[in-house]
N, C-alpha and C positions, 0 to 999 in steps of 0.2 A: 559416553553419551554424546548424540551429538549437540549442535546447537539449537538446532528445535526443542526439541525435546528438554534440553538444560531452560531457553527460554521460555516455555511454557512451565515447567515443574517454578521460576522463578516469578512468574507471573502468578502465580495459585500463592506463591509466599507473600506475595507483596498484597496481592487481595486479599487473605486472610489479616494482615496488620492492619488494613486497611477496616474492615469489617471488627476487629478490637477497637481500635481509635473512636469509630463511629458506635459504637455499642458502650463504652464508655462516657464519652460523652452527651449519652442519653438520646441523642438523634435516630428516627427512622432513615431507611432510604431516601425516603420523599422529602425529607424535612433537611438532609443534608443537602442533596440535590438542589432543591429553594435557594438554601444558603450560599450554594456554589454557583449557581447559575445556570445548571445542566438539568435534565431530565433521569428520572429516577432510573430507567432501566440501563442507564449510564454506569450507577453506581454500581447496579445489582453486576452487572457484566463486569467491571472491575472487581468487585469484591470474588468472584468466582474465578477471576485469570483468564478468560475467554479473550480480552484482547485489553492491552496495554495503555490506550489511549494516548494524551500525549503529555510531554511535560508540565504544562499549564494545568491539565488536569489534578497532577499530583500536587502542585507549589496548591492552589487552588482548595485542595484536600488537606493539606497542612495547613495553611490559616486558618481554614476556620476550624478543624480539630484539635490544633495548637502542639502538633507535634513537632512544633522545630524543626521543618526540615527533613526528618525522617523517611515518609513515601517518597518524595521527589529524589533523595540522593537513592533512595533503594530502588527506583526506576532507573536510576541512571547507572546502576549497577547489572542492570537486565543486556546481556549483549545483543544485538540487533540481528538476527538471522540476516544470512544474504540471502538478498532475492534474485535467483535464476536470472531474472530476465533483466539483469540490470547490467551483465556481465558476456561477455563475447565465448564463447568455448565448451566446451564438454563437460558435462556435469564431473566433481573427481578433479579438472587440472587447475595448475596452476592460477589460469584465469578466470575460471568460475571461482573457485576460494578467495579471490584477491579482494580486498574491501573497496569498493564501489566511489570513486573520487570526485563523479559529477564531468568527468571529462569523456568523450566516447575516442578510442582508438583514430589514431591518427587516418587518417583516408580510408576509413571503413564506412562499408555502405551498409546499412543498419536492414536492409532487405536481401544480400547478399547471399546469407544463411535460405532463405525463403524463394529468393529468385534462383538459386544458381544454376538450375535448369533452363536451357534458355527457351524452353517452351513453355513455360509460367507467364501467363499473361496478368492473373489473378489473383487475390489474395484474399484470405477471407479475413472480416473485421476482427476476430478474434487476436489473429497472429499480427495484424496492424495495431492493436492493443498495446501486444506484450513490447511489439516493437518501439512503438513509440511512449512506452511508460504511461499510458491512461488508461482510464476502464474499460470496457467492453461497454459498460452503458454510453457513457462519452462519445465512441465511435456510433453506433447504433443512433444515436439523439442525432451527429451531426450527416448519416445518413438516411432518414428518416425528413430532417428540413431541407435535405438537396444542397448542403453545405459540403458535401464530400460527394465525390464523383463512382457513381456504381451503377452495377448491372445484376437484377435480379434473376434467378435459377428458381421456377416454384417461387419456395416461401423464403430461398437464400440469400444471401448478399452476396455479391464479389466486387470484390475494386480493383480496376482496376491498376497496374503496377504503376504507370506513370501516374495517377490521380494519387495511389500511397507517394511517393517519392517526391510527388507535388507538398501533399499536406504535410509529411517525413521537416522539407524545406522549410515552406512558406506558414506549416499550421493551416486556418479556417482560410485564412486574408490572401486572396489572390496574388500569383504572382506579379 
């Protein structure tokens, strides 16, 4: 199995404890959510394994359902899929398997993969996303207020490469 698939099938376990605890002690969704602080369809998406949320949310779920700890150490038992794009190499090696340390490869240029053709002038917000580990919304929003430097196709975006490797550097805040 891989690790999708292990993390999801463990996320359905932990929601369903999750969905006992609350059913026990006599709370709806809504009325735990109240009590937690969050919004009901929070819960509902936990109790079903759809998405893991984050620690807080489990210590959070154990106080006020009084399971001791339970959900939180069972979340922390959930192993984290690696996420592709966190990782330099080919899906399968070495370096995509490797767990993800917060440090990027020594003198690697993070568009490298993207530019390597030196006829790439462009890049579209998408693959400046993956690259730069934020959403697609995030890029979109800071091209949109003219906070990131692009040139529209039709209805497309393109950024230019030195405007990515600008923001890559500096982020929003000019150099």
């Amino acid at each position: 199995m891989d690790i999708r698939a292990e993390r999801k099938l463990l996320l359905q376990e932990l929601g369903g404890k999750l969905r006992e605890a609350r059913r026990r002690s006599g709370y709806t969704q809504r009325e735990l959510a109240v009590k937690m602080g969050t919004d009901q369809s929070s819960i509902s998406v936990a109790e079903r394994g759809v998405r893991g949320h984050d620690p807080q949310f489990w210590a959070a779920a154990d106080a006020v359902l009084g399971t001791a700890g339970a959900l939180a150490g069972g979340y922390d038992q959930i192993p984290r899929a690696q996420d592709s794009r966190r990782v330099s190499g080919p899906a399968g090696t070495a370096a995509a398997n490797a767990p993800y340390d917060g440090t990027p490869p020594a003198n690697a240029d993070p568009l490298a993969e993207l530019t390597g053709d030196p006829g790439v002038r462009f890049v579209k917000p998408e693959e400046l996303a993956t690259v730069s580990r934020v959403s697609k919304m995030t890029i979109y929003r800071l091209l949109h207020s003219g906070a990131l430097d692009s040139v529209r196709f039709g209805r497309d975006f393109r950024i230019p490469v030195a405007a990515a490797r600008d923001f890559l550097k500096h982020g929003t805040q000019p150099p």
